[in-house]
C-alpha positions in Angstrom: 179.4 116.2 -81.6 175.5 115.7 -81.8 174.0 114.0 -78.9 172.5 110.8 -80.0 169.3 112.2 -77.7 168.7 114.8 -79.9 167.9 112.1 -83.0 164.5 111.4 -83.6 164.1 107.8 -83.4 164.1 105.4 -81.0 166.6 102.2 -80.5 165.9 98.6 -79.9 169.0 97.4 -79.0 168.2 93.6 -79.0 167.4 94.0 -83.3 169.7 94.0 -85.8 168.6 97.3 -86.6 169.0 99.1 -83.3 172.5 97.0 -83.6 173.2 99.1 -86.3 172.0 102.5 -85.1 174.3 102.2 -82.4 177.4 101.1 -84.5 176.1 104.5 -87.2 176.2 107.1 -84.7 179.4 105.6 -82.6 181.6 105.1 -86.5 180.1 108.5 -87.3 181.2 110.8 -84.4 177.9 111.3 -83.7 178.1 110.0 -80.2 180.6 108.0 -77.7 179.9 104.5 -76.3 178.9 106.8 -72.8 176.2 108.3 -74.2 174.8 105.6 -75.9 174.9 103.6 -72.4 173.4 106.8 -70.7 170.0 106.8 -73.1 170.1 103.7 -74.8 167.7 100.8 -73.0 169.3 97.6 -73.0 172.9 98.4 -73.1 176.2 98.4 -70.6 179.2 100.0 -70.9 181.7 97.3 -69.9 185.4 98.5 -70.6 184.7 101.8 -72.7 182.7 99.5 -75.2 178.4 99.3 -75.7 177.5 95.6 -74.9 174.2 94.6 -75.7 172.8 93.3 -72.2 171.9 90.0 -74.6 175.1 89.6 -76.0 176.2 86.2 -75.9 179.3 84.9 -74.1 181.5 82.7 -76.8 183.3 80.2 -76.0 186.1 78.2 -78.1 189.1 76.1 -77.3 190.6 76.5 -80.7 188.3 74.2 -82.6 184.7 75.7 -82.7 183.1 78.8 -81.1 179.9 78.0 -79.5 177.9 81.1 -77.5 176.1 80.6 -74.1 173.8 82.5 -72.5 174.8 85.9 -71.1 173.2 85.2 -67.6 176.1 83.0 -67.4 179.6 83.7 -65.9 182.1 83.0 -68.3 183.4 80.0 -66.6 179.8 78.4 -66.0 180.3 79.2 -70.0 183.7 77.4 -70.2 182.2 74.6 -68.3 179.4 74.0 -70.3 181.1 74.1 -73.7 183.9 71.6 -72.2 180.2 69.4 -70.6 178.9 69.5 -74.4 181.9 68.5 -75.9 183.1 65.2 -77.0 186.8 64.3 -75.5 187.5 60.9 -75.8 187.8 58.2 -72.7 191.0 59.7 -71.3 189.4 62.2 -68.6 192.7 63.0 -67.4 194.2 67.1 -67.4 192.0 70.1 -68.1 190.7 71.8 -71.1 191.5 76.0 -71.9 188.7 77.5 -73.1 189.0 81.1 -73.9 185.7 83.0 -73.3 184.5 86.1 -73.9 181.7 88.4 -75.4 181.3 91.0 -78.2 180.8 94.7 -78.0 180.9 98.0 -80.0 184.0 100.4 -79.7 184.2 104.2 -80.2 184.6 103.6 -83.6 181.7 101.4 -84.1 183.9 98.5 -84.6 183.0 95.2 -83.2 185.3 94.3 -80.3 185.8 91.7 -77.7 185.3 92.3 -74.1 185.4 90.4 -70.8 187.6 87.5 -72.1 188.8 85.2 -69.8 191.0 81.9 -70.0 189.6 79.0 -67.9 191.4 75.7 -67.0 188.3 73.2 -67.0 189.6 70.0 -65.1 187.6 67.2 -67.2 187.2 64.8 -65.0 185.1 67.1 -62.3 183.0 69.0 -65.5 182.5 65.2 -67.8 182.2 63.0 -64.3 178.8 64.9 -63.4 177.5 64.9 -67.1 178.4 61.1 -67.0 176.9 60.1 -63.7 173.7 62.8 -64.3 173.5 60.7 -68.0 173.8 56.9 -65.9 170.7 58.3 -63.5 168.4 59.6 -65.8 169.4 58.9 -69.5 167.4 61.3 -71.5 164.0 61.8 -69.3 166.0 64.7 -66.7 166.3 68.1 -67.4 169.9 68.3 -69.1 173.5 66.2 -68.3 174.7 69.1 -66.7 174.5 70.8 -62.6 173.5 73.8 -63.9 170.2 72.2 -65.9 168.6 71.6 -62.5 166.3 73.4 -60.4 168.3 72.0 -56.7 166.5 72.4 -53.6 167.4 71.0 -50.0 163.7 71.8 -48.3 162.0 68.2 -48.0 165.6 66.5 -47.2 165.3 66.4 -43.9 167.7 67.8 -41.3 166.5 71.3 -39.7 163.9 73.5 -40.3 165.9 76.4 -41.1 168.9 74.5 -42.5 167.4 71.5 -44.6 169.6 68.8 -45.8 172.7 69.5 -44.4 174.3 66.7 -42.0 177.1 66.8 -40.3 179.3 63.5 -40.6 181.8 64.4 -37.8 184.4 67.3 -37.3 184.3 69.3 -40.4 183.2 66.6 -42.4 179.5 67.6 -44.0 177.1 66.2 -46.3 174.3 68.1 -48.6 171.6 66.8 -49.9 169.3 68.1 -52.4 167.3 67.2 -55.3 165.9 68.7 -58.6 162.0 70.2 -58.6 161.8 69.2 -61.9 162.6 65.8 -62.7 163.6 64.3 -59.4 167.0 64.0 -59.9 168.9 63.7 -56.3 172.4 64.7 -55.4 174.6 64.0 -52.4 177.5 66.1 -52.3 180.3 64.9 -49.2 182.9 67.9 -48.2 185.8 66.9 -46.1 186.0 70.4 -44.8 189.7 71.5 -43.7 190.3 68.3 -41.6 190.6 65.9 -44.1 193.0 62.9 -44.3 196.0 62.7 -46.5 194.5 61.7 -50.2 190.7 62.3 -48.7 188.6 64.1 -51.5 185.1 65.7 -51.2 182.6 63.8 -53.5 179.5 64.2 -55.3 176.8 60.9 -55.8 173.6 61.2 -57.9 170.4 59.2 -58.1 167.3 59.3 -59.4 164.3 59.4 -56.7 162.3 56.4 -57.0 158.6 56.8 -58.0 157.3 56.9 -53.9 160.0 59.6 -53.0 158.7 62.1 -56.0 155.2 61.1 -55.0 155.8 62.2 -51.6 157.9 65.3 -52.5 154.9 66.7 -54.5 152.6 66.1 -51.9 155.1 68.2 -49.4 155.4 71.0 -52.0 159.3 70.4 -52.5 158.8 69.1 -56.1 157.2 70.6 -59.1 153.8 69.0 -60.4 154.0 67.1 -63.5 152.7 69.5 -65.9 154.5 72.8 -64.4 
């Protein structure tokens, strides 16, 4: 078996050309998906297969496959295709959203790799998007947590710890806001004391024009045009 070092050319493996390379020398002996991963740029061997680092994850729950960033996990990817999606007024139960991404096998072939199933409870994922959409309509950075730029220096509370509180045995409260458009959460943990039915809770807001004023001025909010 020739070593794919010994051809002379190079791969991009984020084109569709270098795509193809890799899937020429792996369908025609010419290599194995270790040696590919050992001097190809750009690549990972993840369960015998070549992954593009780029790769996508995909994401479906039977009715459409939709692909997400691959600096994601998969379940920030389930939760963002179960945030996007449109699931009536009943917010009851959980979605299954199968996620995974694509590779090359040994045989060139393409494969899937990493899948995972995840149980998305809707009314945690769709109750942010919802409340994030009541704050800021369209003028924030996206409907979902993961949009926002969070930061807790400027809330107050110790130097070294910013905007954490405690409320009183385990009981804490966060606060933080985004650097980009200002929008502010509260998030309320119960800790492992909690009362029968007691839940932790989450409360968002958009910072009035004084507050984002006085952020900027502190440094713990991005400028305008940044």
């Amino acid at each position: 078996m020739a070593d794919v070092t010994t051809l002379n050319f190079p791969i991009d493996a984020n084109t569709v050309d270098g795509e193809a390379a890799i899937k020429f020398l792996l369908s025609e002996g010419y290599s194995t998906p270790e040696q590919i991963c050992d001097t190809v740029d750009g690549v990972s061997l993840i369960e015998h297969c070549v992954v593009i680092d780029d790769s996508p994850w995909i994401a479906d729950d039977g009715n459409a496959e939709v692909e997400y960033d691959s600096s994601n996990t998969a379940r920030a990817a389930a939760e963002r295709y179960v945030a996007d999606g449109e699931w009536g007024d009943d917010l009851s139960g959980s979605i299954n959203v199968s996620v995974w991404r694509v590779g090359i096998d040994a045989d060139g072939d393409d494969c899937d790799v990493e899948e995972e199933d995840c149980d998305i409870d809707l009314v945690h994922v769709k109750g942010h998007s919802s409340a994030i959409r009541a704050e800021m309509g369209d003028a924030g950075c996206g409907t979902h947590p993961d949009d926002h730029e969070w930061t807790s220096d400027g809330e107050g509370g110790l130097d070294n710890n910013p905007g954490v509180w405690s409320t009183g045995g385990t009981s804490m409260v966060f606060d933080s806001h985004c650097r980009t458009c200002g929008l502010h959460r509260t998030e309320s943990s119960c800790g492992s004391q909690r009362n029968p039915g007691e839940g932790d809770s989450v409360v968002y807001r958009a910072l009035d024009a004084d507050e984002i004023a006085a952020h900027r001025e502190n440094g713990t909010m991005a400028e305008e045009d940044e």
